[in-house]
C-alpha positions as CSV (number, residue, x, y, z in Angstrom):
1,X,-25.7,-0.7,0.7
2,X,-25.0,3.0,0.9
3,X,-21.4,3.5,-0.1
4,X,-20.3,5.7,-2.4
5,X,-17.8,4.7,-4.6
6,X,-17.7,8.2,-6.4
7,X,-16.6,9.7,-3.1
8,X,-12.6,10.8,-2.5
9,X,-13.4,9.6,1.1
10,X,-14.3,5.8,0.2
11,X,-11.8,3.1,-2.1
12,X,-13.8,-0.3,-3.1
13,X,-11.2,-1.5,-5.2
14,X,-13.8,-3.3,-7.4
15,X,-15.7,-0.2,-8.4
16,X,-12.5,1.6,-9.2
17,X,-11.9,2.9,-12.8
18,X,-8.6,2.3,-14.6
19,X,-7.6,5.8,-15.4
20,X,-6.9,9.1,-13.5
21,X,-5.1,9.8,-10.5
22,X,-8.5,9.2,-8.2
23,X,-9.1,5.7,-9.8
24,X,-6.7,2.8,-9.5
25,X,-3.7,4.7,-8.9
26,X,-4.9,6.2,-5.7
27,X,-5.2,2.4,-5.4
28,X,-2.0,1.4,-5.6
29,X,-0.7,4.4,-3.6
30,X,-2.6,3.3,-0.7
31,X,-1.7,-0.4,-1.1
32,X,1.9,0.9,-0.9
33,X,1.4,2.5,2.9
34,X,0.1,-0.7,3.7
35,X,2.8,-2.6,2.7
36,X,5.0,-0.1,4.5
37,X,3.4,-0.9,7.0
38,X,3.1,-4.4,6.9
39,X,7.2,-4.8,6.4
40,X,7.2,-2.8,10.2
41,X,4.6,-4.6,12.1
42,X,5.9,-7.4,15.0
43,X,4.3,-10.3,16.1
44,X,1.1,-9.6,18.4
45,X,-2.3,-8.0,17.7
46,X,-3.0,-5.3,14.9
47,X,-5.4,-2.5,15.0
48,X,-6.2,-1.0,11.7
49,X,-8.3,2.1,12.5
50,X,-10.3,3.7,9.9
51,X,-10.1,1.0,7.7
52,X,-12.6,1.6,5.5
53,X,-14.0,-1.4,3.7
54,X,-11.4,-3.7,4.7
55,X,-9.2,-4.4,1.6
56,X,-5.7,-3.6,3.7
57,X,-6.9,-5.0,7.1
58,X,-6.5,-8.3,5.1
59,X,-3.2,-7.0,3.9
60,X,-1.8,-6.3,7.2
61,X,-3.2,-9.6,8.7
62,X,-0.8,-11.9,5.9
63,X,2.2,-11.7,8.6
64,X,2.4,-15.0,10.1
65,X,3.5,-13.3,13.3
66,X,0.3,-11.6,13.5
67,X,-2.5,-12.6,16.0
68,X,-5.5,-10.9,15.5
69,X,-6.3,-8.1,13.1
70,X,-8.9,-5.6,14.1
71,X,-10.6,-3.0,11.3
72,X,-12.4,-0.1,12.6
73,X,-14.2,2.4,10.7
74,X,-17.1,4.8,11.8
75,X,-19.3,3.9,9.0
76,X,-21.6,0.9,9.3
77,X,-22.0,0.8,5.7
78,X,-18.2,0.4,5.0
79,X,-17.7,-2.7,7.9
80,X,-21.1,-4.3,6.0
81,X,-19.0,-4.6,3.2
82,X,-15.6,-5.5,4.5
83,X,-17.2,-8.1,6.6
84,X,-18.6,-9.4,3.5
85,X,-15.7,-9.1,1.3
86,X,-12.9,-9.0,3.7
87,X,-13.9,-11.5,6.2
88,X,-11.2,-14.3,6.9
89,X,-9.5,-15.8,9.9
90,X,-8.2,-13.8,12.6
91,X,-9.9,-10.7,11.3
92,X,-12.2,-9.1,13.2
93,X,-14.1,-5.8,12.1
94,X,-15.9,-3.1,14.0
95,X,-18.3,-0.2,13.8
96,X,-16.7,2.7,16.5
97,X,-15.5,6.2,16.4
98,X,-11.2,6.8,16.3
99,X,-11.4,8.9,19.5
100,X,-13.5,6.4,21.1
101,X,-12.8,3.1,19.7
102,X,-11.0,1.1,23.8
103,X,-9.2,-2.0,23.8
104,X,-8.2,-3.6,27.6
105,X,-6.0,-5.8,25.6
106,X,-3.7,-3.5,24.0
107,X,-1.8,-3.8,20.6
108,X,1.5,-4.4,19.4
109,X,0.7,-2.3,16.1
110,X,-1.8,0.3,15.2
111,X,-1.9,1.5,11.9
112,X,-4.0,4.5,10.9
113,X,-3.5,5.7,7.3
114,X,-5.3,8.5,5.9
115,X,-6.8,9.2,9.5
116,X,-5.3,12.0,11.2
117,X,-6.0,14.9,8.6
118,X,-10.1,14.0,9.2
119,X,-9.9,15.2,12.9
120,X,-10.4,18.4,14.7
121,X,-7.5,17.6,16.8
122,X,-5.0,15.6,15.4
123,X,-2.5,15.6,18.4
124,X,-5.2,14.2,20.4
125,X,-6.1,11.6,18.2
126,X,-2.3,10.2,18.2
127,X,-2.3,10.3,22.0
128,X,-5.5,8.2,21.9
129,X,-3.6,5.4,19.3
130,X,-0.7,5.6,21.7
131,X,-2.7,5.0,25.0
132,X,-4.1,1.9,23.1
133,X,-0.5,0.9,22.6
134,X,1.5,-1.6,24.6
135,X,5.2,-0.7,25.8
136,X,7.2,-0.5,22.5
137,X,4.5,-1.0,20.3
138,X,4.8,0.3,16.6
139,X,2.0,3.3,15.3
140,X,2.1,4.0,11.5
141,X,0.7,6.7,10.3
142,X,0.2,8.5,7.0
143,X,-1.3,12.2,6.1
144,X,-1.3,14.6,2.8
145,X,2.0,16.7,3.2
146,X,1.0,19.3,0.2
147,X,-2.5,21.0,0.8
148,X,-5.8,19.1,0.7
149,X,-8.0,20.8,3.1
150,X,-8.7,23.4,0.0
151,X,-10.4,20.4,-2.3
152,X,-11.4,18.4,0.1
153,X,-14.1,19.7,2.5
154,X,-13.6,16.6,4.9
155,X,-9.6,17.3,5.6
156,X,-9.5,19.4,8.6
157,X,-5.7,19.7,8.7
158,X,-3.3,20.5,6.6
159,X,0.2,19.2,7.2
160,X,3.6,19.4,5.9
161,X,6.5,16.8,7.1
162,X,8.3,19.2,9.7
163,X,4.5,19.4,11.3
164,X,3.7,15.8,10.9
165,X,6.8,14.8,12.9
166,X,6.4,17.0,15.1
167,X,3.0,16.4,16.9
168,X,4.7,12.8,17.7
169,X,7.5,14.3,19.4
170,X,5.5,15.0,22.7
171,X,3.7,11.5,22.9
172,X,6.7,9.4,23.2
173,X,7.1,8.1,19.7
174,X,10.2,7.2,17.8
175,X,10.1,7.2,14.4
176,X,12.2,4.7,12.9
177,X,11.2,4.6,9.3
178,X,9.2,6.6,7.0
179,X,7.5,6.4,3.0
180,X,6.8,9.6,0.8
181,X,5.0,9.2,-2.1
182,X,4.2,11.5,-5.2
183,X,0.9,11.8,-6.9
184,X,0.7,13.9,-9.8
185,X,-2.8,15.1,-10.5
186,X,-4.7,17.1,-13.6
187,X,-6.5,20.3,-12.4
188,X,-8.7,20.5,-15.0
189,X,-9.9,16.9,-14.9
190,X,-10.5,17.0,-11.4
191,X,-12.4,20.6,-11.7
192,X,-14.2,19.8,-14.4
193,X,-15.5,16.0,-12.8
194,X,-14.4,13.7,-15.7
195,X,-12.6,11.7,-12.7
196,X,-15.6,9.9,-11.5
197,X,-14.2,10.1,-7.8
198,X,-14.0,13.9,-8.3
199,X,-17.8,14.6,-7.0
200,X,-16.4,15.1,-3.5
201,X,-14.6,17.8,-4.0
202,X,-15.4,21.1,-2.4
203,X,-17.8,23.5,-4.4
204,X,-17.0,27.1,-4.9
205,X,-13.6,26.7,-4.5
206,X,-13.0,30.5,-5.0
207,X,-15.2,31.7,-3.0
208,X,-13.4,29.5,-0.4
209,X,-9.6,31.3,-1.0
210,X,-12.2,34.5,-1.0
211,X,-12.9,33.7,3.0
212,X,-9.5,31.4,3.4
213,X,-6.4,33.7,1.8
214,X,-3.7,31.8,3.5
215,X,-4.8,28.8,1.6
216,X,-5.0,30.3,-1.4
217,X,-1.5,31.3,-0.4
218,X,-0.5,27.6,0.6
219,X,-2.0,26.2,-2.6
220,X,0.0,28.5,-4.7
221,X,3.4,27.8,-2.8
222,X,3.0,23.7,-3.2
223,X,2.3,24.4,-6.6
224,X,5.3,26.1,-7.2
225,X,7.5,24.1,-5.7
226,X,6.0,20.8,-6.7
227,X,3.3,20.8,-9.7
228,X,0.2,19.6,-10.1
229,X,1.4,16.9,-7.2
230,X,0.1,15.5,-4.0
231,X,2.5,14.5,-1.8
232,X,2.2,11.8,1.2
233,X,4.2,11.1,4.2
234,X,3.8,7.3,6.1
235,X,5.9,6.9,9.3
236,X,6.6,4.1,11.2
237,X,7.3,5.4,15.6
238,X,7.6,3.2,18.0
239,X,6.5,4.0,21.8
240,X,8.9,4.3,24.3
């Protein structure tokens, strides 16, 4: 099976090392959004889009209320796996793209984590998840809310709370709780690729600031104001 378990893009918790921020604390960060997420969710069908290789589309189906889970991810590779590791009753996982993943059923709960920062348009990606959504269903979301799209050459947004929220606002979505979370990080352990899941991170970083000033800028004004830290913002809406 293809999957890289080196990759920033791709958690298999059983090839995760025990140190660093990348390793098993990345982990447990992610574990923590879908737990949030979990404590929101209300009785009917769950659709877990980009899910990766399934570890928290069996999370999110524990809730007795829950019918069916669904976990969708564009790699084949990464359903392969959750479909052999994560398989269980009631779950059901699929190969399609976010934009073009259709449902004629509907869901009570979507839950995209980690999602919307991938997109060229993440606006229309959250219109998409809330056209999927029945009348007062819940959509949880997370994104990075300190720079990333600097490191990480697969990020195509960079957001900050204020700019999260406010792509939602149009879209009839109510938030009604939210989860920030801090990850403190060391620069040269990351630059240097003694994290093992470091590899993905985007080469010639200075000749990228060279081309990209503002996020030089950016990346210098997070670091200021919070440290070596990457900062993550989960919300809970619910559609009107």
């Amino acid at each position: 099976m293809a999957l890289d378990s080196t990759s920033l893009e791709r958690i298999i918790p059983a090839l995760l090392e025990h140190q660093g921020a990348t390793g098993e604390p990345t982990l447990e960060l992610h574990l923590m959004r879908y737990k949030f997420a979990l404590e929101h969710l209300q009785a009917g069908r769950v659709l877990d889009i980009a899910c990766g290789v399934g570890y928290g589309t069996k999370l999110l189906s524990a809730s007795g209320a829950i019918e069916e889970t669904i976990g969708v991810d564009i790699s084949v590779d990464a359903i392969e796996y959750a479909q052999s590791h994560y398989r269980h009753e009631g779950i059901k996982f699929v190969t399609a793209d976010a934009l073009e993943f259709t449902d004629a059923s509907g869901f009570e709960n979507i839950v995209s984590l980690e999602t919307i920062e991938h997109v060229p348009d993440p606006r229309a990606l959250l219109a998409h998840l809330t056209s999927l959504l029945k009348p007062n269903g819940i959509l949880i979301g997370s994104v990075p809310i300190t720079p990333s799209v600097d490191a990480n050459p697969h990020h195509r947004t960079d957001f900050t709370a204020d700019s999260f929220r406010n792509i939602s606002k149009a879209l009839g979505l109510v938030e009604f709780a939210s989860l920030c979370q801090d990850q403190s990080y060391d620069p040269i352990a990351i630059l240097s690729g003694k994290e093992k899941r470091s590899s993905g991170i985007r080469r010639s970083i200075p000749a990228y600031y060279w081309a990209n000033p503002d996020r030089l800028w950016a990346r210098i004004r997070s670091t200021l104001r919070y440290g070596f830290k990457n900062r993550y913002l989960t919300i809970a809406w619910r559609k009107l």
